[in-house]
N, C-alpha and C positions, 0 to 999 in steps of 0.2 A: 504493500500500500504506500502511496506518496500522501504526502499531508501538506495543506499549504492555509495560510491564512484565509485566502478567499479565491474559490474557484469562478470563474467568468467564463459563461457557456457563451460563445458569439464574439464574431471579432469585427464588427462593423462600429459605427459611432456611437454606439451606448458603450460597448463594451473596450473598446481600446478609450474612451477618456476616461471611463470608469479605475481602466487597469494604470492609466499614466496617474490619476491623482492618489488610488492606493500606494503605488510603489514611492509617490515622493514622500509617503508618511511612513516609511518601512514595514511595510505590510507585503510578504510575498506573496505573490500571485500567479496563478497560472491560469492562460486564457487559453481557450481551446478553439480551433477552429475546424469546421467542416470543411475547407480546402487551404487556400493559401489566405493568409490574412488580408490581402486586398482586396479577395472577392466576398463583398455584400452587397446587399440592397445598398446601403449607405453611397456604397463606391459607382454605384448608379445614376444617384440623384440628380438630376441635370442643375434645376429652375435655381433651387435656392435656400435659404432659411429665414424663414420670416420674424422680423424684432425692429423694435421701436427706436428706429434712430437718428427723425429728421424732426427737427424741433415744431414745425406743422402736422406731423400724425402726433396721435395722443397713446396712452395706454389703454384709455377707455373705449378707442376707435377698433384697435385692435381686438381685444374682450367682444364686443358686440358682432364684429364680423365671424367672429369663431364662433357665437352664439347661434349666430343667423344659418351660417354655412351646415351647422352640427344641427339645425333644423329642434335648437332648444331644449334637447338631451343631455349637451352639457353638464356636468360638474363645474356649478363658479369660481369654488373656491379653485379647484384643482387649475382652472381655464385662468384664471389668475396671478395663480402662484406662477404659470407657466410665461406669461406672458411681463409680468414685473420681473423676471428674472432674465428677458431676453437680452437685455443689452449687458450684461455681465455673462451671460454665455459668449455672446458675438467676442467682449473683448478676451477672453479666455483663448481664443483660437486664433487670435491674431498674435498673443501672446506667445503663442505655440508655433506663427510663422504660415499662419493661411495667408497668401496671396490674393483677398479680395479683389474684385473688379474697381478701379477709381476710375473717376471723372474731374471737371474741374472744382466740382463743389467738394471734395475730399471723395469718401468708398459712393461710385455707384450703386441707389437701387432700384430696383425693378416694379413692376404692378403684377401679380396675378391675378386668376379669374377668383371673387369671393373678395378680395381685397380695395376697402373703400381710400388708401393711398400707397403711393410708392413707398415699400417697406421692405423689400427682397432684398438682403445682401448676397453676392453671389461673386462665381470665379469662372466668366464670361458664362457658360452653356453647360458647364462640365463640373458644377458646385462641389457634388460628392467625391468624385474622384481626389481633388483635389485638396481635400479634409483629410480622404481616406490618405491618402500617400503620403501629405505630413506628417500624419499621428502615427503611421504605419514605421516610417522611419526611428520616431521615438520612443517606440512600446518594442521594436526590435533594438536599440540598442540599451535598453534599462535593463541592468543585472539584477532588477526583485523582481522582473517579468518571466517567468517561464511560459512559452509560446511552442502548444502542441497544433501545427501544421497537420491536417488528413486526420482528421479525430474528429469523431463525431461522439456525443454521449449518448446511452441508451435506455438509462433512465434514472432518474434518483433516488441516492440511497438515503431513506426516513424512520422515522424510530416505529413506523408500525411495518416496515419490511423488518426493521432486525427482530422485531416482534416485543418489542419494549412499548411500543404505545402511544410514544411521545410524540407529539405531532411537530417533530422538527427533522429539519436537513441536514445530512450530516456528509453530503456527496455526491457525487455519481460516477457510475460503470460506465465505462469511454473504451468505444474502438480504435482501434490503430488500423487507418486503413491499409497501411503499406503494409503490413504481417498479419495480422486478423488475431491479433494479441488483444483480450481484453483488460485494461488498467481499472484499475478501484483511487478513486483520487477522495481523499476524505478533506474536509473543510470547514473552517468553525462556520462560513457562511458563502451562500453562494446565490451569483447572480447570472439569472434567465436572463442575455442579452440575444437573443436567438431568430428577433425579425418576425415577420412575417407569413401567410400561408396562399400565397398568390396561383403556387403550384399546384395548389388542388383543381385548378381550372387548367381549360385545354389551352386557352390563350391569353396571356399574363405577360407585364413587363419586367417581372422579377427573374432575379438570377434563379439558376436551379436547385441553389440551397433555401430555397424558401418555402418550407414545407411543413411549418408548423409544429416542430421540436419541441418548442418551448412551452408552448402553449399545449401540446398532449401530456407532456412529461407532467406539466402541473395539476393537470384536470385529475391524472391518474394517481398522485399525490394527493388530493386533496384539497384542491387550491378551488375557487371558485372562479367563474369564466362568464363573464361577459358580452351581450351586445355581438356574438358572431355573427347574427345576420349582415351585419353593415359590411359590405365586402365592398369597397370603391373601386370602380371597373373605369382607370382611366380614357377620357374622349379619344387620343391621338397616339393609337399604336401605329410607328409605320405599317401597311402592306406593301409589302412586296416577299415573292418565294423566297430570298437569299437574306432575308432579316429576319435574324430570330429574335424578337423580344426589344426591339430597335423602338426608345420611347422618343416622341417626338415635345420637347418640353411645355407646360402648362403656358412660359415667358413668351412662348413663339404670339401666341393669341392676346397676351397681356401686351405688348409691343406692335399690337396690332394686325395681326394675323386672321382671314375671315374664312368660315366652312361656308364651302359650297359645294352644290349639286353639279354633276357631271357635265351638264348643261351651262356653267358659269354662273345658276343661279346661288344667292345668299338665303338659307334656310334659317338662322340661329333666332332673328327678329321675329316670325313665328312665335315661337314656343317661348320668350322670356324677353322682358324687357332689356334685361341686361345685354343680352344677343350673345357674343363670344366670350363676353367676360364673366357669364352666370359659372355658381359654382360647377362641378365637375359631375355630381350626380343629374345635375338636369342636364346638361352639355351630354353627357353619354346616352343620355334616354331618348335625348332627338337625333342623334345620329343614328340609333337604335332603330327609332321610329320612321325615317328618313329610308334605312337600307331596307325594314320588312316591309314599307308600302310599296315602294317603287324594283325590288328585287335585286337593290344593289351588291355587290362587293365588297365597294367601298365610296367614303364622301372624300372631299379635298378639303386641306388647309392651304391657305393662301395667303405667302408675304412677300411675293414679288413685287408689290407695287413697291416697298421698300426702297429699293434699290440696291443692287449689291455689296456695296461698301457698307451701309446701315448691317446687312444681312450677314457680311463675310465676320465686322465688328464684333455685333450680339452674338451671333451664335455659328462662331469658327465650328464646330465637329459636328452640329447635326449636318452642316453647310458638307463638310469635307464629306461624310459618312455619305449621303444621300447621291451627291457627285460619283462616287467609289460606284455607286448599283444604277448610275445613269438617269441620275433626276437632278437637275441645274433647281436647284428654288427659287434662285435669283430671276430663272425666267417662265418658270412653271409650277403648278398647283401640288403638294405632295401627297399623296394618298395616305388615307390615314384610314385607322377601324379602333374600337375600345376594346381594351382589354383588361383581365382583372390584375389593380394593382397597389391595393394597401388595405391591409386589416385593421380596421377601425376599433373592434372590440378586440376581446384577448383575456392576460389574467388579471384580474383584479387588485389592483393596490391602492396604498394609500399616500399618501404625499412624501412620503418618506421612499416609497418602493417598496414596500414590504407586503407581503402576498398572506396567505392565512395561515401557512406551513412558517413555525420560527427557525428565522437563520438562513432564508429563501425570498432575495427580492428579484424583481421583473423589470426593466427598463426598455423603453423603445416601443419598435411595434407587438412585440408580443405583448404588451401589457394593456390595461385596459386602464385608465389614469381616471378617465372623466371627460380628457380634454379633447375630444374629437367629439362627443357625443355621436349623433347618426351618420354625419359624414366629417371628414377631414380636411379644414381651410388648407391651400396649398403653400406648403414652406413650413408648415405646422411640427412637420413630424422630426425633422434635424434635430431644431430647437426641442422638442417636446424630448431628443434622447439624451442630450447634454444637461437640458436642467436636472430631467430624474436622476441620470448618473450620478451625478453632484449631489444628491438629498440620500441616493444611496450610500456614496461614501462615506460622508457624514454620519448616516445613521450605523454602516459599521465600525467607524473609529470611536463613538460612542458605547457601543454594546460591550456588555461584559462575555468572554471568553466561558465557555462552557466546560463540565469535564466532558472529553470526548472517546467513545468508545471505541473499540477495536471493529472496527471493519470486515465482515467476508471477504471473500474473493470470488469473483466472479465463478457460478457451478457449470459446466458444460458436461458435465459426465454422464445424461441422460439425453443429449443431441448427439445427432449426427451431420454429415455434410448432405446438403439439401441435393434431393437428388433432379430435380425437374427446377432451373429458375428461370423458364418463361412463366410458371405461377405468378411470378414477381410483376414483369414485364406487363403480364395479360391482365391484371387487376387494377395495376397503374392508368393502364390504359383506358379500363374503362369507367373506373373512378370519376376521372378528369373529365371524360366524354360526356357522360350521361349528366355531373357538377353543371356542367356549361349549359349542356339541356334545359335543364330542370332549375338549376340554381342561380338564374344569370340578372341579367340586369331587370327585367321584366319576372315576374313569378304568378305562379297559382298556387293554392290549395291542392289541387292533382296531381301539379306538378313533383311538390313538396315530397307531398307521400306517397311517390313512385320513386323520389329517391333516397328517399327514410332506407323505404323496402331493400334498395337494392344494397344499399349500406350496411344494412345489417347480415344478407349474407354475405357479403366481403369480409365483412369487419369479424364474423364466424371462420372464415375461411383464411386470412392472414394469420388471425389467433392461434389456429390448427397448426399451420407452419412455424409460425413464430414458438410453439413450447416444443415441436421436434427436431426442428434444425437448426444448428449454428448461426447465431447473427450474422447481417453481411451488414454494409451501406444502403443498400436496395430496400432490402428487409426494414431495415429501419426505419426509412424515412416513409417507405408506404406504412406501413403501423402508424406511427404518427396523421399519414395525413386524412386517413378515413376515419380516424379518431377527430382529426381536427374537420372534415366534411359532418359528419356525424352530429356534431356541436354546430355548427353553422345551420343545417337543415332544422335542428333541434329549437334551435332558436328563431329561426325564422318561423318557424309551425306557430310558435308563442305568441309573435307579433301578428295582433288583429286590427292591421290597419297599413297605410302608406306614409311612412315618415324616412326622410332623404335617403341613405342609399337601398331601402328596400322598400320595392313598390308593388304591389300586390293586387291581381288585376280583383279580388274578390273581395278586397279592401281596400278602395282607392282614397280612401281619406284618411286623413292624422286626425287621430283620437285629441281630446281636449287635453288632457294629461301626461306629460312625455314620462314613460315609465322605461325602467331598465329590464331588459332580459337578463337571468341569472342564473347558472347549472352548476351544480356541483355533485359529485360522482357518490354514489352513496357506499359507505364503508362497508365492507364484509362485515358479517356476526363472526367474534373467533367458534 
């Protein structure tokens, strides 16, 4: 068994600032990651993070747009803390050596759609990446960082697996993808920085680790889960065959950017007064609405009128990337379609990050805060991983040190090597498939419970595999993600009504009273 201060599941922006401010209080840490530390959602983000930093927006501008956007499901407080806290996030990272975009007024920023002023700070087109590669730099050369590259965890060790009772954390069982060696990493505390569950759908802007880890591992723990329905299915996925998962940023439409029909028509003044700049749930549901009348493909975003130098400026790599697959934006329209890409709900915490399991906080997109309510202002979620980090450190440089017990070791002595894994392959498949059907930006009641049904025999049929064969990567992440489909459809059932990202054609209105959906896993009898 290795033993460290505090284990960090995730190595995107919750979790690598999480692991740079432990390590400066000598706290050793080891952060795990499902591939190389660069690839997260975070390292994605194109648009930006959004925080108050022009003496003309207010704090209270900000607070109400997140209101409006989150369709009044909101957590105030939570939606508060997050948003008084932004401009001390922002300077934290400049600290760190982010490269913000300037202008002559000092940092450039930007407008997205949801956003009543310019309030995006950002590092031209390419925000996250260029977070992720600073921090990425200073979490690999910190000697209290231990950094497991190809490790994925597969599930946590809690005082009711040791059979003690105690509803705390005390670790988790971690594969080694490169040997198929399983580790026991034990930890006075440990944080779910884990992301998102995008991959449960067939088509998503998320990386391929985004499969809802963090969020199964807590439900099965005992954590309580939140608000899954709200699944935000970004407007402007590119299409094209040779782009997989190619987002085209929220900024493009904030800087002026207009959808239109194949035709050159502007459809967006229809359906909202806003037009391109409404938030992101009603934007996807007229494109939605746009492609099932008319038997489209896809719709077009258009910023050529810009002109090139405006175009090349703002946004150098979706500019270069689109050129690469033979689409000039500078002189043509780029085809776009929505795809699913942030989980709104997740695990449940409190302002601190701390979940209902003691010794086990949540940051980022796996967690459920408050502060997105039904859907998620854009630039939201950066910001929303850095503050929480930050309240989580805090809370464990705070917490007193437990005695901590000796650990198992991972049993394999009743598996074998699997012997069929297109099992794997075939259930992933159609998981995803039928998600997308059934679970998409539009829903039914029918819909729902046809894919209840089919979830539950998968979710029988994984289980089967999973207690006779050896873990793989595959294994894993499908476990997790019918567990995390399961919980979304679950909650979705719940919601008797249309409130922002889930719309329901047998509920087309929002109830007077914005209520939370809430699931928690019911505990064995010993």
């Amino acid at each position: 068994m290795q033993k460290f201060d505090v284990l960090i599941i995730g190595s995107g922006l919750a979790g690598q600032s999480a692991a740079l401010r432990l390590a400066s209080s000598d706290c050793s840490v080891v952060l795990v990651s499902k591939r190389s530390l660069e690839d997260s959602a975070s390292g994605w983000a194109q648009g930006g993070i959004a925080a108050v930093l022009d003496s003309r927006d207010s704090i209270e501008a900000h607070i109400q747009d997140t209101l409006i956007a989150g369709a009044w499901l909101n957590d105030e407080k939570a939606t508060r803390f997050v948003v008084e806290n932004g401009r001390h996030a922002i300077e934290w990272l400049i600290e760190q050596g982010v490269p913000f975009t300037k202008d002559d007024a000092g940092y450039h920023l930007t407008r997205e759609g949801g956003h009543s002023a310019r309030r995006v700070i950002h590092v031209a087109d390419a925000t996250g990446m260029a977070v992720q590669d600073t921090l990425t730099k200073k979490v690999r050369a910190n000697p209290n960082i231990t950094v497991l590259e190809d490790h994925i965890a597969i599930d946590l060790i809690t005082g009711d697996k040791l059979g003690t009772g105690e509803k705390r954390c005390f670790g988790a069982y971690i594969l080694n993808n490169r040997d198929g060696e399983v580790v026991t990493i034990g930890a006075a505390n440990t944080l779910l920085a884990t992301g998102g569950a995008g991959k449960v759908y067939l088509y998503t802007t998320n990386p391929d680790t985004s499969t809802g880890d963090g969020i199964a591992m807590a439900y099965r723990a005992g954590c309580r889960v939140s608000n899954m329905e709200f699944i935000q299915f970004h407007p402007t996925c590119l299409y094209h065959p040779q782009a997989k998962s190619f987002l085209i940023s929220e900024a493009v439409r904030g800087e002026g950017g207009l959808l239109r029909l194949p035709d050159g028509t502007r459809f967006m003044p229809e359906h909202d007064d806003r037009a391109e700049l409404a938030p992101r749930d009603i934007v996807a549901r007229a494109i939605d609405f746009e492609m099932k009348k008319r038997g489209l493909d896809c719709v077009f975003l258009d910023i050529s009128h810009k002109g090139e130098d405006f175009i090349r400026n703002h946004f150098p790599n979706i500019h270069a990337r689109c050129l690469e697959l033979g689409i000039d934006i500078a002189q043509e329209p780029i085809p776009v379609v929505p795809a699913a890409h942030y989980t709104c709900g997740g695990i449940v915490s409190d302002l601190r990050g701390r979940t209902d399991v003691a010794g086990l906080y949540v940051a980022g997109e796996a967690s459920c805060t408050g502060l997105h309510g039904a859907n998620r202002l854009a630039s939201n979620s950066l910001l929303e991983c850095l503050v929480f980090a930050e309240a989580v450190v805090q809370d464990i440089l705070e917490s007193k040190i437990t005695t901590f017990p000796s650990l198992p070791l991972w049993d394999e002595s009743r598996v074998t090597d699997a012997d069929e894994e297109v099992v794997i392959s075939h259930n992933w498949d159609e998981l995803r498939r039928f998600m997308w059907d059934y679970v998409g930006i539009v829903r039914t009641t029918k819909r729902l419970k046809r894919a209840k049904h089919r979830i539950g025999l998968l979710m029988r049929e994984i289980e089967e595999f999973y207690a006779n064969f050896r873990v793989s990567h595959d294994l894993i992440e499908l476990r997790n993600l019918v567990v995390t489909a399961d919980l979304i459809v679950r909650c979705a059932m719940q919601r008797k009504e249309s409130r922002g990202l889930h719309f329901s054609r047998d509920f087309p209105e929002m109830a007077s009273k914005a209520k939370n959906t809430v699931l928690r896993r019911r505990r064995l009898a010993r």
